[in-house]
Backbone as JSON, one array per atom type, in Angstrom:
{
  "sequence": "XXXXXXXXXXXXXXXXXXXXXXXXXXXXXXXXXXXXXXXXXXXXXXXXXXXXXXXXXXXXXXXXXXXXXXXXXXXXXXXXXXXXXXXXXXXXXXXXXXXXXXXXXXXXXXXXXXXXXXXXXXXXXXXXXXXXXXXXXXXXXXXXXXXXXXXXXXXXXXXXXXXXXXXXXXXXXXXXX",
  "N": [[-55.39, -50.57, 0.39], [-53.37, -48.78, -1.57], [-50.74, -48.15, -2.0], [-47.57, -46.12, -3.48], [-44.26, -46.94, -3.29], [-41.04, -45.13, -3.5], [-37.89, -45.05, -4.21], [-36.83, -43.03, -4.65], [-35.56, -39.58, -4.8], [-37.98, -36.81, -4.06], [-38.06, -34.42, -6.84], [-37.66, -31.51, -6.2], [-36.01, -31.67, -4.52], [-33.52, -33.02, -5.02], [-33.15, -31.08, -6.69], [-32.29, -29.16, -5.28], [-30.08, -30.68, -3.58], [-28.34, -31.08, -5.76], [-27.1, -28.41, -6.35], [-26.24, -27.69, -4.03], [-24.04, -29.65, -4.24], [-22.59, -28.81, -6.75], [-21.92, -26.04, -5.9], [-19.91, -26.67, -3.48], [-17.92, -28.55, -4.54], [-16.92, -26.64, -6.56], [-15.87, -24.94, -5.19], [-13.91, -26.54, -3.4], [-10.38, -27.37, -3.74], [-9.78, -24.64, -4.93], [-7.8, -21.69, -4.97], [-7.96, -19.5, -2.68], [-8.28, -16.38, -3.67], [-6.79, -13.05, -3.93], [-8.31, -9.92, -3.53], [-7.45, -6.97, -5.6], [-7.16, -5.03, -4.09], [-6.45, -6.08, -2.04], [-3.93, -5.95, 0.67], [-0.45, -6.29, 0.52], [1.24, -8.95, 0.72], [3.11, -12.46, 1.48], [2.56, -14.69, -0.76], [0.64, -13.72, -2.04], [-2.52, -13.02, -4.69], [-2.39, -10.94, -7.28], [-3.05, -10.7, -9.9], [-3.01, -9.88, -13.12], [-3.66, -6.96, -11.68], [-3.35, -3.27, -11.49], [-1.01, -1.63, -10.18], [0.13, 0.53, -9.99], [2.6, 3.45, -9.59], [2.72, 3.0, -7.07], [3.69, 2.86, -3.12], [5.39, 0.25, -2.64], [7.4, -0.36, -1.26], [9.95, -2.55, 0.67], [8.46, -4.74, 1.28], [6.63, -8.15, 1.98], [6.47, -10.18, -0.88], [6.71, -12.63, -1.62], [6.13, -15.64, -3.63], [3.96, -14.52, -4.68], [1.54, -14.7, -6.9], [1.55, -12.61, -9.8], [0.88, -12.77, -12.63], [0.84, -10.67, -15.32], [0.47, -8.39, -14.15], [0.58, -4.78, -13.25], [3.16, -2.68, -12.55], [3.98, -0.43, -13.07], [6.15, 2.37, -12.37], [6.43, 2.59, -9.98], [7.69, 1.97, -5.84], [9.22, -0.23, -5.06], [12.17, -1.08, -3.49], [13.7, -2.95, -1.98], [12.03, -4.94, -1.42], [10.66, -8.6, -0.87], [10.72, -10.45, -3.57], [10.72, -13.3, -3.97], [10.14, -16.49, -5.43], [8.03, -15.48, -7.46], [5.37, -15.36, -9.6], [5.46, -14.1, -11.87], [5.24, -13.81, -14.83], [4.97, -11.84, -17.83], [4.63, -9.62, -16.86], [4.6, -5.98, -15.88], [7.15, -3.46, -15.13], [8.05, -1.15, -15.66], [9.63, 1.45, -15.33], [10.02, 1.41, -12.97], [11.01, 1.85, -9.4], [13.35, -0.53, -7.79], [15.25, -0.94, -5.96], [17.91, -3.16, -4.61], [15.99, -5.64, -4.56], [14.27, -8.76, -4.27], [14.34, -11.43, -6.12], [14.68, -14.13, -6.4], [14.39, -17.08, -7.66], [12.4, -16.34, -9.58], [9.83, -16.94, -11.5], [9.82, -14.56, -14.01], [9.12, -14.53, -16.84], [9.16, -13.31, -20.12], [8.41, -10.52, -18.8], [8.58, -6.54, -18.4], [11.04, -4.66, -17.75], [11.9, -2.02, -18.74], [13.73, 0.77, -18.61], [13.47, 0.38, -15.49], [15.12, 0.64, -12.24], [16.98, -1.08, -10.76], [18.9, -1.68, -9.59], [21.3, -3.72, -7.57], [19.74, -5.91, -7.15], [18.75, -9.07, -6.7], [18.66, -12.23, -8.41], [18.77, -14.51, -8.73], [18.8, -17.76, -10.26], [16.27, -17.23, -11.21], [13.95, -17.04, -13.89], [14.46, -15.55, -16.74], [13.6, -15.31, -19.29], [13.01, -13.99, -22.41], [12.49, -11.59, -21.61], [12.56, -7.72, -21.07], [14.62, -5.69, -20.58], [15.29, -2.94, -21.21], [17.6, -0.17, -21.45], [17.78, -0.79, -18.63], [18.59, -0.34, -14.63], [20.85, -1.82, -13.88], [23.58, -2.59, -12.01], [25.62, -3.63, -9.92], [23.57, -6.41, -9.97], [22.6, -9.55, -9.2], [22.74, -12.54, -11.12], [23.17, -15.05, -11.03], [23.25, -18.44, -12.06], [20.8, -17.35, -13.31], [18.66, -17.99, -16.37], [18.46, -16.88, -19.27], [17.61, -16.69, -21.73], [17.43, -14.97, -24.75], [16.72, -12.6, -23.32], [16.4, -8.92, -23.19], [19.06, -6.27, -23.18], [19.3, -4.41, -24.03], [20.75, -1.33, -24.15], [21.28, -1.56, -21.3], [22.76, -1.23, -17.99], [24.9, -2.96, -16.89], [27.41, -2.88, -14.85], [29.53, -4.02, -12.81], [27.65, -6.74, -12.27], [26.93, -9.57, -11.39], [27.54, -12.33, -13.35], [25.95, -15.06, -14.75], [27.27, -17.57, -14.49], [28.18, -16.77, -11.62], [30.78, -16.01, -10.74], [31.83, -14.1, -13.0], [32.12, -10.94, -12.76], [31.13, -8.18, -14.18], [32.55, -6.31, -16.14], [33.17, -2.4, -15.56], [30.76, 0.28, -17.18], [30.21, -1.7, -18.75], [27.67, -1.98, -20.71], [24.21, -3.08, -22.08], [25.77, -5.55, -22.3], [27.03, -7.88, -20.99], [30.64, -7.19, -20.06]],
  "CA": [[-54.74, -49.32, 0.07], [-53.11, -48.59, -3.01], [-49.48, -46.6, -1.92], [-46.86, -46.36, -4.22], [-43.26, -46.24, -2.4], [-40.72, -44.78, -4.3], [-36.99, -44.73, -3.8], [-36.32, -41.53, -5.8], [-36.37, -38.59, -3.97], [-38.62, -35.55, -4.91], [-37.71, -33.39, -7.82], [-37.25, -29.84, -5.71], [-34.73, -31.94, -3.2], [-32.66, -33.58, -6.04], [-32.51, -30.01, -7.74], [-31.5, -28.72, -4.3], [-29.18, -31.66, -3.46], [-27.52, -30.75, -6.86], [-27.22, -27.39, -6.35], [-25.25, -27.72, -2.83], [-23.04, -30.77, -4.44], [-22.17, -27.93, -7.13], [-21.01, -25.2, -5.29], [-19.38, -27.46, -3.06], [-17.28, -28.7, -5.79], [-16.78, -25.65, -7.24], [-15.05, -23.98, -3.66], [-12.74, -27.37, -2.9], [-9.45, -27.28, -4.73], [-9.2, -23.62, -5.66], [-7.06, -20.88, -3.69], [-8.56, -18.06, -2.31], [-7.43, -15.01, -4.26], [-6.88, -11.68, -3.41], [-8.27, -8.74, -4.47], [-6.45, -6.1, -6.11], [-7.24, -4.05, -3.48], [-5.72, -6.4, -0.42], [-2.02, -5.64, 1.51], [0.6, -6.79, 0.16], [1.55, -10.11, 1.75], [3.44, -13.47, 0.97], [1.08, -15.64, -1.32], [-0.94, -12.93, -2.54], [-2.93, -13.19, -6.14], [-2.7, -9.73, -7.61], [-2.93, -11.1, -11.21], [-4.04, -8.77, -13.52], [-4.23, -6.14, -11.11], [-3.1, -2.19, -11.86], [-0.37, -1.38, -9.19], [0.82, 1.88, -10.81], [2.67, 4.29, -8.75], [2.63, 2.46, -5.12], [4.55, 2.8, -2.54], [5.42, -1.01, -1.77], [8.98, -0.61, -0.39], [10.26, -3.37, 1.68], [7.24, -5.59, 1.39], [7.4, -9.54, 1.07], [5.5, -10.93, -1.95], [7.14, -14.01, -2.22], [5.53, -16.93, -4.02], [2.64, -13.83, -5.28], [0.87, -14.51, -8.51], [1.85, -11.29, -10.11], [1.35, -12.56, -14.09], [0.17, -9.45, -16.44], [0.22, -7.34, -13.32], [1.4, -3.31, -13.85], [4.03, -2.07, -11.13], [4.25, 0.87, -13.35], [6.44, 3.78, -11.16], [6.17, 1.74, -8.1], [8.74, 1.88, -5.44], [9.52, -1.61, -4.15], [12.97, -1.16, -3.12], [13.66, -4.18, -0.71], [11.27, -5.89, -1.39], [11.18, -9.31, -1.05], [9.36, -11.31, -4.68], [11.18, -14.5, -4.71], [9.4, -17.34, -6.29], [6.88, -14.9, -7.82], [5.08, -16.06, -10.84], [5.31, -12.53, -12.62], [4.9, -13.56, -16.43], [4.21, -10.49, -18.56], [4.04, -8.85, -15.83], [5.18, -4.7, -15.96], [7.81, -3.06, -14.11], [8.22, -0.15, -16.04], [10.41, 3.15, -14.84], [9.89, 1.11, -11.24], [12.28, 1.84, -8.26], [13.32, -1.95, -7.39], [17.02, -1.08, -5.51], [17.99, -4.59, -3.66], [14.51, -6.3, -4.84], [15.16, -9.91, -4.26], [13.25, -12.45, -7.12], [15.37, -15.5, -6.22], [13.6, -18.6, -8.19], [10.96, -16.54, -10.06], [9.22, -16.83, -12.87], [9.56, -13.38, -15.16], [9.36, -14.52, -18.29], [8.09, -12.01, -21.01], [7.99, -8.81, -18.09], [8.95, -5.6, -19.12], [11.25, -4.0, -16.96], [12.59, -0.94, -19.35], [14.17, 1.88, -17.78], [13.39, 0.04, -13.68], [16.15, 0.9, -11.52], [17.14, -2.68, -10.48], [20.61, -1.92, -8.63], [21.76, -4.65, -6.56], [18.66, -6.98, -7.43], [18.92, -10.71, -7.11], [17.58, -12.88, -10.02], [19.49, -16.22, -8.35], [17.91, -18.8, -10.84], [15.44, -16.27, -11.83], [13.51, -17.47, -15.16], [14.27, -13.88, -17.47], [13.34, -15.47, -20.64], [12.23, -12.87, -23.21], [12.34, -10.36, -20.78], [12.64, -6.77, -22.16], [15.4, -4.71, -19.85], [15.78, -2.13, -22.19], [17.99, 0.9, -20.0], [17.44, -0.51, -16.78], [19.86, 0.08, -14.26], [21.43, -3.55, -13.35], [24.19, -2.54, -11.35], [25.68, -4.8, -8.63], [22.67, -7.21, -9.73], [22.92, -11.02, -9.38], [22.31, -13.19, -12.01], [23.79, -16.61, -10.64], [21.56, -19.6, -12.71], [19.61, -17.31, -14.22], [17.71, -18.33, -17.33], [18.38, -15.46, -19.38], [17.79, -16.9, -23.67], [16.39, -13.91, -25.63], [16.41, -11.48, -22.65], [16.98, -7.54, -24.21], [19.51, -5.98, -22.47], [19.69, -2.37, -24.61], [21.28, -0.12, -23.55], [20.88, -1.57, -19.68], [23.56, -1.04, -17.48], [25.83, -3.94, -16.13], [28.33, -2.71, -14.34], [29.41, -4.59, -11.3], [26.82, -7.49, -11.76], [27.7, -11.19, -11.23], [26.68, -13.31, -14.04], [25.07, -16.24, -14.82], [27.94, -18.33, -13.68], [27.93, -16.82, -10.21], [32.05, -15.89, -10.79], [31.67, -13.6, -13.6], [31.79, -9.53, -12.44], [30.84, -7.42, -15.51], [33.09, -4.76, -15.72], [32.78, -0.74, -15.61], [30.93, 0.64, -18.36], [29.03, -2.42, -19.57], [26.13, -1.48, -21.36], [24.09, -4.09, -22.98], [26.15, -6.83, -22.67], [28.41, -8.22, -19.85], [31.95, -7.7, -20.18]],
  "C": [[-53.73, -49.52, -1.02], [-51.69, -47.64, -3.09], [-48.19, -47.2, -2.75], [-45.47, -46.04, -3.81], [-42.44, -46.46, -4.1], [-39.23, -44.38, -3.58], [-36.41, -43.25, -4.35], [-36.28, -40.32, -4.47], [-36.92, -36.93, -4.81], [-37.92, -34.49, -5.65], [-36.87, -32.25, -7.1], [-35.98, -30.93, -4.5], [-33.45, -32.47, -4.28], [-32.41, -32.07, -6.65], [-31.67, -29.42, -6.21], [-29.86, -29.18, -3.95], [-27.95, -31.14, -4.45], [-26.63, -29.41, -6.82], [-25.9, -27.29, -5.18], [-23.85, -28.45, -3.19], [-22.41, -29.6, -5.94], [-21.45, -26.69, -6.57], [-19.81, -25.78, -4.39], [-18.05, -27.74, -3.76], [-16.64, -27.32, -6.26], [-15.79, -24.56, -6.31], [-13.93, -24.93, -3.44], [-11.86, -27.52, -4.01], [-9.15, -26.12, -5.3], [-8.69, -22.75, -4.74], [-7.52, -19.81, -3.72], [-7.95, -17.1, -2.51], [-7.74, -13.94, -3.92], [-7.69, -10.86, -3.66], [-7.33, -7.48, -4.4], [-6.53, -4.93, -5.24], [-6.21, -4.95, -2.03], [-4.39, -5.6, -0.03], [-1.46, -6.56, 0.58], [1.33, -8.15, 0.85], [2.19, -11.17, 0.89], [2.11, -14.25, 0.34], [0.03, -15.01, -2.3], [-1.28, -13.48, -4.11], [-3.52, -12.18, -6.16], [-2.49, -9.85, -9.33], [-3.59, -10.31, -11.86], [-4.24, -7.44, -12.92], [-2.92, -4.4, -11.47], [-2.29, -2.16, -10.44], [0.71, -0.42, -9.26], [1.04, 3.17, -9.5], [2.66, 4.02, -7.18], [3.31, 2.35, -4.65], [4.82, 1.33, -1.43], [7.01, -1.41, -1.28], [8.74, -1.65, 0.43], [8.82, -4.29, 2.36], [7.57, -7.17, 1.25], [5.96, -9.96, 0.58], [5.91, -11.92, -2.51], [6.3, -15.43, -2.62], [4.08, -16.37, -4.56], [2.37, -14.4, -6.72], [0.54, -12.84, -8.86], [1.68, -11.64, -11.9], [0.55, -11.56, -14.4], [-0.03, -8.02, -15.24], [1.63, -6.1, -13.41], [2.01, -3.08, -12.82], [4.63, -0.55, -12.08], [4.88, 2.13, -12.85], [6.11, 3.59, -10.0], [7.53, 1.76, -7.62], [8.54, 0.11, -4.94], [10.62, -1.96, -3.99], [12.4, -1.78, -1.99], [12.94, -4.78, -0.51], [11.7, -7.59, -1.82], [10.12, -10.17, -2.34], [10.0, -12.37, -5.35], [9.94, -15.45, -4.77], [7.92, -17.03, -6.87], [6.5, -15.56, -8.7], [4.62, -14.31, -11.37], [5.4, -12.36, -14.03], [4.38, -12.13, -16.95], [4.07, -9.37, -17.83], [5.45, -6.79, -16.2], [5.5, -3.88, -14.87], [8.52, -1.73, -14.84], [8.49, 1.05, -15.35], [10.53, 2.62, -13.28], [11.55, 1.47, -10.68], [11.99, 0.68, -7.71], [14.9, -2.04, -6.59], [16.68, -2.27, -4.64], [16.74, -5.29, -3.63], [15.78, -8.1, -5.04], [14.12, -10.72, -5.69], [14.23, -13.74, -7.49], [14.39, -16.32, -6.91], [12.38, -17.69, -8.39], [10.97, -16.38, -11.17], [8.79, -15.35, -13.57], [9.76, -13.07, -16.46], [8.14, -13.31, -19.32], [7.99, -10.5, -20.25], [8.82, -7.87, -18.41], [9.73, -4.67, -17.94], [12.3, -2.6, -17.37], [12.25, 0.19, -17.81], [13.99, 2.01, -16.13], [14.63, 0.52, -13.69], [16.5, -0.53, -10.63], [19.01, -2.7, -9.74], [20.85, -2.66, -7.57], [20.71, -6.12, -6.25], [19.26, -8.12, -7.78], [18.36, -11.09, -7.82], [18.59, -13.83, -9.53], [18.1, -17.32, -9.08], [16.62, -18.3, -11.19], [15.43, -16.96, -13.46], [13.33, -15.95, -15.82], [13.84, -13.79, -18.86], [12.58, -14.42, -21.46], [11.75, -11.76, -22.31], [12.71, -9.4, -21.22], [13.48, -5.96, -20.36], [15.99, -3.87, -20.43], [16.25, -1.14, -21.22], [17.69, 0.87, -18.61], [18.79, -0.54, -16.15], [20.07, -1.48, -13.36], [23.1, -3.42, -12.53], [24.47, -3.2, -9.94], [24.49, -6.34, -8.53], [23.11, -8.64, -9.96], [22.39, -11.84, -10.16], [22.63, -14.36, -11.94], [23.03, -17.8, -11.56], [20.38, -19.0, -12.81], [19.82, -17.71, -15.58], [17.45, -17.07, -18.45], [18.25, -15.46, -20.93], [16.99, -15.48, -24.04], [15.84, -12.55, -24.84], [17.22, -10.08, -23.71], [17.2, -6.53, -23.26], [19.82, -4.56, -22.95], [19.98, -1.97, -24.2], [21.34, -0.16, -21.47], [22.42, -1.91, -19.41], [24.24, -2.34, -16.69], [26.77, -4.07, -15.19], [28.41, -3.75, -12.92], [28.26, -5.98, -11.25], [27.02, -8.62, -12.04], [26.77, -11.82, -12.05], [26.46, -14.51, -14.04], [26.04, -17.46, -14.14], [28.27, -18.53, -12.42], [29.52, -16.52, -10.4], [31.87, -14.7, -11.78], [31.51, -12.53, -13.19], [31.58, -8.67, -13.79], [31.8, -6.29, -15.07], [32.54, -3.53, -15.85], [32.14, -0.59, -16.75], [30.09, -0.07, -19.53], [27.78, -2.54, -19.84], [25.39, -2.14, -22.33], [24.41, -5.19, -23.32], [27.14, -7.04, -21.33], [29.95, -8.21, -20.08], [32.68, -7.82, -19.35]]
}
C-alpha cells in the first residue's frame, strides 16, 4: 500500500482554524462600547453620539468617552462627568448647574453660552476650550489646566481659581478679578 501521511491539516480546516483565531483576536483587548442609544451610566462610550436636547439631570457618567459628542440644550444639572474624556466634545446653550468634571479631559469642547454655575473643573484639562458667555458662577477651577481657554464675555463671579484661594470678584466678565 502506497499511503501518504501528511502532517498538514486540510485546507477547509486551516481556513476555518484561521478564521476562529481571527475573530478571536479581534474581540480580546477591546472594550465593549455603548451605543448611542444605551442609559446613561459610569463608563459609558457615547463617542460621537448626538445627545441634543436630553434630559440627563443628575446622572453619573464618570470616566464616559464623550470625545466629539453633542450635549447640545441638554439638561445635566448634577450630574456627575468626572474623569470624562470629552475632547471636542459640545455643550452648547446646555443646563450643567453643579455638574462635577473633576480630572477630565475637555480639551477643545465648546461650551458657549452653557449655564455652568457652581461646576467643578478640580484639575479639569480646559485647554482651548471655547466658554464664550457661559455662566461660571461659583465654579471651581482649583488645578485646572486652563492655556488658551476663551473666556468672552463668560461670567466669573464668585468662582475659585486655579490656585484653589483665588475668589473672582462681582462683575467679572471674561477674566478673573
Amino acid at each position: 500500500m502506497n499511503r501518504t501521511h501528511t502532517s498538514e491539516p486540510p485546507r477547509k480546516s486551516r481556513f476555518i482554524l484561521f478564521g476562529i483565531v481571527f475573530v478571536f483576536a479581534t474581540l480580546i483587548g477591546h472594550p465593549v462600547s455603548a451605543a448611542c442609544t444605551d442609559p446613561a451610566r459610569p463608563n459609558a462610550n457615547w463617542e460621537r453620539c448626538y445627545m441634543e436636547q436630553r434630559n440627563l439631570a443628575a446622572t453619573d457618567l464618570s470616566g464616559a468617552q464623550l470625545r466629539d459628542t453633542r450635549f447640545n440644550r441638554s439638561n445635566l444639572d448634577g450630574s456627575n462627568l468626572s474623569a470624562v474624556d470629552a475632547h471636542r466634545a459640545k455643550f452648547i446653550s446646555a443646563s450643567m448647574k453643579n455638574v462635577i468634571f473633576d480630572n477630565a479631559h475637555l480639551t477643545e469642547s465648546d461650551f458657549t453660552k452653557a449655564n455652568l454655575q457652581g461646576a467643578s473643573f478640580v484639575r479639569a484639562d480646559l485647554r482651548r476650550t471655547r466658554l464664550f458667555r457661559a455662566n461660571l458662577r461659583g465654579a471651581n477651577f482649583t488645578g485646572a489646566r486652563l492655556t488658551a481657554a476663551d473666556f468672552l464675555k463668560a461670567d466669573l463671579s464668585g468662582a475659585t481659581w486655579i490656585d484653589g484661594k483665588t475668589v473672582c470678584a462681582e462683575g467679572s466678565i471674561g477674566q478673573c478679578k
